[in-house]
N, C-alpha and C positions, 0 to 999 in steps of 0.2 A: 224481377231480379231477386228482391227479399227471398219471396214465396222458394225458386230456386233452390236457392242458398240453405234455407231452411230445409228443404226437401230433401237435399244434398249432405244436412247434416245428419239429420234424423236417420237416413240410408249407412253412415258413415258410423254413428253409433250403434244399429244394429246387426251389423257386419263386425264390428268391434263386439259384441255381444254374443255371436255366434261363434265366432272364433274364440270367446275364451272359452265356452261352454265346451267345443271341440276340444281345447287346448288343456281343459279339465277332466275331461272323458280321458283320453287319452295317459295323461298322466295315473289316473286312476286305477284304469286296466293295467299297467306297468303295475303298480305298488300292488294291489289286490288282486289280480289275474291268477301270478301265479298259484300264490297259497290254495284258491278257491281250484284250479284243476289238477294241484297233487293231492288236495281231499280227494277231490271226486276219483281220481286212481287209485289212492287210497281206500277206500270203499269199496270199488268193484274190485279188487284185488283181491279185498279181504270178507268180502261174500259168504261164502260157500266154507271156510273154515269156521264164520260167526255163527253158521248155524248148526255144522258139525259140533262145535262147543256147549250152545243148547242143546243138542240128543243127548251129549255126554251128563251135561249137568241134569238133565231131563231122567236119566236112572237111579236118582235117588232116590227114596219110597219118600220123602219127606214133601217132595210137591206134587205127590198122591194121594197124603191123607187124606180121607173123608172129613169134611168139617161141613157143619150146616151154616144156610146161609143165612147172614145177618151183620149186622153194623157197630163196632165194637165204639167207633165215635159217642157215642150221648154221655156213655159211663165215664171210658179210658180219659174224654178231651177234658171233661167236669175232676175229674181224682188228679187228676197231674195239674191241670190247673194250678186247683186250691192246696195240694200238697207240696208246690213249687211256690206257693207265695207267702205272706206272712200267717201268723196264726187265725187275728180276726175272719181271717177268710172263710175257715168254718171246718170240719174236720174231714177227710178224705181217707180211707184205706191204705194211700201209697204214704201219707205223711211217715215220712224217719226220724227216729230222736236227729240231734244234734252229732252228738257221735260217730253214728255211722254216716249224717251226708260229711262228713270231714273226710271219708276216702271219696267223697266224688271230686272232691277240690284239688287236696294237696298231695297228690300222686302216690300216695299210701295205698292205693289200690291195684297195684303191684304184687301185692304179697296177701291180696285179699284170700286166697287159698288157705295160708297156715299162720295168718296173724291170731292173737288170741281177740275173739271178738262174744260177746253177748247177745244171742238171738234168740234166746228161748223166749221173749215178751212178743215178737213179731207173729202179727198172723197173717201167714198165704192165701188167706182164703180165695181172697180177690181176682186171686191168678184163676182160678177153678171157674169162675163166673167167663171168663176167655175163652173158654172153648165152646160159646155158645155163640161164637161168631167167625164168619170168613174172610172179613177185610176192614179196613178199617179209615172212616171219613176223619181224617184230623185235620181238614180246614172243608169243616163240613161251608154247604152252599149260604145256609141263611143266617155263617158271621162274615159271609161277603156283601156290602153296604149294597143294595139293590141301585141301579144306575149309574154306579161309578168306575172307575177301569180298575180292574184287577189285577197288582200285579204278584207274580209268584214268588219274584225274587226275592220281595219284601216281606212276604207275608208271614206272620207268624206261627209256627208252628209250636206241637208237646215239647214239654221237657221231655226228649228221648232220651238226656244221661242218668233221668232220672228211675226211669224204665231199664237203664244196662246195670243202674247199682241194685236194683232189687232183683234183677237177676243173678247175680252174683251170690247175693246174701239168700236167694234159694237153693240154688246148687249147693252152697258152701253147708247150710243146715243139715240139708237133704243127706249128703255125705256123713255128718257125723249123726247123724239119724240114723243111719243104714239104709232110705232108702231113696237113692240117687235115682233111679227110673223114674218116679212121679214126678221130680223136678223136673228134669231133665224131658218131660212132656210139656209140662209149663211151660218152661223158658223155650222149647221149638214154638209153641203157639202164640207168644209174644214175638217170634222173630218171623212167623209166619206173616200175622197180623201191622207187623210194620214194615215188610216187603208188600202187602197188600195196601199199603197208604198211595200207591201208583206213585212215589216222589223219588226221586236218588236220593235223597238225606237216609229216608223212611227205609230205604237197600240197603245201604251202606249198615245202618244201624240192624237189620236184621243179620248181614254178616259176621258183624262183629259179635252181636249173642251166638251165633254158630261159634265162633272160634273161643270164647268165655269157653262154652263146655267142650269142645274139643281139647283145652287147655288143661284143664280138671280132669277129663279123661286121663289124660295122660299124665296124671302126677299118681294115680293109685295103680298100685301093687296087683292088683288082684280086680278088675273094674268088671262089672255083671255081665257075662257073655253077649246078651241081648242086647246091651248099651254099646251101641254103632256110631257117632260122629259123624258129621261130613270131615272126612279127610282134609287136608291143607290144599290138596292140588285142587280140589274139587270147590274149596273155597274162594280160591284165586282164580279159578275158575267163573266163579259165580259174580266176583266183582269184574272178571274183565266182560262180560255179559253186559252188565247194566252199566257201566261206565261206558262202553261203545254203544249200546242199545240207542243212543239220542242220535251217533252219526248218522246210522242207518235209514234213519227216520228224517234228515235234516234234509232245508228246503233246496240246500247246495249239492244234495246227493245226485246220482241219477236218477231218474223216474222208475225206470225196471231193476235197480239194486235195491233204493226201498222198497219194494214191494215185493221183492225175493224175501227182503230179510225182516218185513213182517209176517209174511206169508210162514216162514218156515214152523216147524213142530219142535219140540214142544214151546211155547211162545213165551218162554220165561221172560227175556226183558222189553215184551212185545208196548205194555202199557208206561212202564216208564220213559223207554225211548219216545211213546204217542205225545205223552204229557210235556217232557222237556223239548222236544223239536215244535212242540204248538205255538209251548210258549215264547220261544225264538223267533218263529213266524207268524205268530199274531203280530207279537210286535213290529214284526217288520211290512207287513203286510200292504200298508196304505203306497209303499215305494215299492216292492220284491215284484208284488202280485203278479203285473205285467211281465215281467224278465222270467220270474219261475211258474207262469201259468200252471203247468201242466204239474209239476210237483206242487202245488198250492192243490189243485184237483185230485189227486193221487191221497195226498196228507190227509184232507177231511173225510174222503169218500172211507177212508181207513179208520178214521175217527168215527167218525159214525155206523162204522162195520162191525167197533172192535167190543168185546165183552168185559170189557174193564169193569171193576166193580164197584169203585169211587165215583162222586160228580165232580172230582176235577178235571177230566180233559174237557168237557162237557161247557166247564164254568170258564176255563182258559180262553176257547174259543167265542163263545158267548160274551164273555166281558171283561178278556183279556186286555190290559194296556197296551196302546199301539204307540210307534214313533211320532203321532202327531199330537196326542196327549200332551198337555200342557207340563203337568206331572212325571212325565213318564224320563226314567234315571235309570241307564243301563249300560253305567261304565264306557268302554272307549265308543269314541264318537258322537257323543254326545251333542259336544257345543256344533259339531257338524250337522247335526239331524235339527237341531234347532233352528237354524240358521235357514235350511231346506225347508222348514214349514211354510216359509215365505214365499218360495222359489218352485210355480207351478210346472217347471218344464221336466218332462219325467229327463232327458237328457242330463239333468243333473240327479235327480232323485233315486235314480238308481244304481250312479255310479258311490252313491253315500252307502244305497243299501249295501250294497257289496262291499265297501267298508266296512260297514258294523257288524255285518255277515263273518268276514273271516276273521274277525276275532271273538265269534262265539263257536268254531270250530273246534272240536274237539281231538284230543289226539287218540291214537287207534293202538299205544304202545304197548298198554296191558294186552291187549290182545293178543300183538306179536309175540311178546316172552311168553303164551302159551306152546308155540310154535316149540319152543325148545324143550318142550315137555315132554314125554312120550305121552299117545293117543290115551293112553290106560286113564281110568278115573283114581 
C-alpha cells in the first residue's frame, strides 16, 4: 500500500510538472510569438529594397578605392590608447594639447568650422601612414584572454571620439591652408578604416566622419570642383544599411531571406550584419540551436564563406559568450536564462530563448523612411 501511494505520488508530481512546463510554453508563445513573426514579415518584406539600397549606396567611387591590404590595428589601437590616457603613458601622435580635447567634451564642437582655434603646432603626419592599410583590428584576437568567453557587448573598444576630433581639426587646417583635397582624402581613409572594424559602433563612427566633411563642404563659397561628398541621402542611406544589416543576418530571420540578403552585391553591410547576428547567436546558442537548426547552419556556413577582413566574426564564434556562461550579462532576460541553466528540458529552454531573442530584435525603421525617398542617390 505505501509503495502505491508513493507511486501514486511521484506520477502526481510529474503530471503536475508537465503541465506547468506546457502551461509555460504556452504562455510563452503568447508574449513572444508574436513580435518574433512580424520580424520575420518584417524581413522578407523588406528584402529586395535592402538590397536595392546597397546597389544605390554601392555607386559611390569611395567604396571602390584601391587601398592595399593591411591591418591599421598594431599602430591606430597603440596611438589612441596612450593618447586617451594620462601623460605617463608615453607619447602617441594622436595626443592633443588640453585645449582642443575641450571641444570633444563641452559641445563647443559645434562651431569647430569657424571658431578661432590654434593648429599650426599639430602634425598630420600620422594620418598619411593610414593609407597603408585596408581594414582595421581594433579588438585585435590576442587582447582576447585565450580560454575565456568573449563577450562583445563588453568589450573594449578605440577611443573613436577621439579619431572624429582629429578629423575635424584636419579638414578645418586643410581649409585655411588652401588645401581641402588632401584632408579630405585622410579623413575618407579613417572613415573607411573604421567601417572596416566589421562593428556597428566602428559604421556608425565612419558615417559620421562622412557627414563632418560633407558639412564643411557645404559652408564654402567656392569648394574645389573635384571635392564630391557623399550626399545626405546617400548618408542615411548608408546607416539604414548597417543598422538593418544584423536583421537580415538574425537567427529569427528566414533561412532564404538571409541568405538573399547576404548574398546580394555590392555586400556593404554584409560583415557587420555577420558579426552582430553571431554575436546574438552565439549567445544564445546552447537553447536556440535546436528550434533555429537550419538558420544556426545557414549563419556559420556564411560565416565561414564570407571575406571579412577582421578576426572578429572568426573570435565571436570561437569564443563567444553563451547563455550558459556563468558570466554572461545581456540585459533583459537574464535572471530567466539563469534560472534555465538548471532546467535540462529543452521544453522550457527554448521558450526563454525566444524571450531573450525578441528583445534583441532590431527595428527595420530607418530603412522604411528610405521608401520615401526618391530611388536617385
Amino acid at each position: 500500500m505505501l509503495l502505491r501511494v508513493l507511486v501514486w505520488s511521484v506520477s502526481g508530481i510529474l503530471l503536475l510538472a508537465v503541465l506547468a512546463i506546457v502551461a509555460f510554453h504556452i504562455w510563452s508563445q503568447r508574449q513572444y510569438g508574436p513580435a518574433i513573426e512580424q520580424f520575420r514579415a518584417d524581413v522578407t518584406a523588406q528584402v529586395d529594397f535592402f538590397c536595392e539600397q546597397q546597389a544605390l549606396l554601392g555607386a559611390e567611387p569611395w567604396f571602390h578605392e584601391p587601398r592595399p591590404p593591411g591591418d591599421a590595428g598594431p599602430l591606430l589601437n597603440e596611438w589612441l590608447r596612450v593618447a586617451s590616457g594620462p601623460p605617463d603613458l608615453g607619447e602617441s601622435p594622436l595626443r592633443l594639447p588640453r585645449h582642443l580635447l575641450l571641444l570633444q567634451k563641452f559641445g563647443s564642437q559645434e562651431d569647430w568650422g569657424t571658431s578661432d582655434l590654434e593648429l599650426s603646432s599639430l602634425d598630420f603626419g600620422w594620418m598619411r601612414q593610414m593609407h597603408a592599410f585596408d581594414h582595421w583590428n581594433a579588438i585585435p584576437r590576442a587582447a582576447i584572454p585565450p580560454g575565456k568567453p568573449f563577450d562583445l557587448m563588453s568589450a573594449s573598444l578605440p577611443e573613436f571620439s577621439l579619431l572624429t576630433l582629429w578629423a575635424k581639426l584636419r579638414l578645418r587646417h586643410a581649409v585655411e591652408q588652401g588645401t581641402p583635397l588632401e584632408a579630405v582624402r585622410d579623413v575618407r581613409q579613417l572613415a573607411w578604416l573604421a567601417y572596416r572594424t566589421d562593428t556597428l559602433v566602428g559604421g556608425m563612427v565612419a558615417i559620421s566622419l562622412l557627414t563632418i566633411e560633407h558639412k564643411l563642404h557645404a559652408t564654402l563659397v567656392n569648394p574645389p570642383p573635384d571635392w564630391r561628398p557623399l550626399s545626405p541621402k546617400q548618408l542615411k542611406r548608408f546607416a539604414a544599411v548597417l543598422q538593418s544589416a544584423p536583421s537580415f543576418s538574425s537567427i529569427a530571420s528566414p533561412v532564404e531571406v538571409s541568405r538573399k540578403a547576404r548574398a546580394c552585391q555590392p555586400a556593404i553591410g554584409r560583415c557587420v550584419g555577420l558579426v552582430e547576428a553571431a554575436m546574438f547567436g552565439r549567445f544564445l546558442e546552447p537553447y536556440a540551436k535546436g528550434a533555429y537548426r537550419g538558420a544556426y547552419a545557414a549563419l556559420k556556413a556564411d560565416s565561414a564563406a564570407s571575406t571579412c577582413p577582421t578576426q572578429l566574426l572568426a573570435a565571436v564564434w570561437e569564443q563567444g559568450h553563451t547563455v550558459t556562461d556563468e558570466q554572461a550579462r545581456h540585459g533583459a532576460g537574464d535572471e530567466s536564462a539563469s534560472a534555465a541553466r538548471w532546467i535540462l528540458t529543452t521544453a522550457v529552454k527554448v521558450p526563454i530563448a525566444n524571450q531573450i531573442l525578441s528583445t534583441t530584435l532590431t527595428s527595420l525603421d530607418t530603412l522604411r523612411e528610405l521608401n520615401a525617398l526618391s530611388p536617385a542617390p
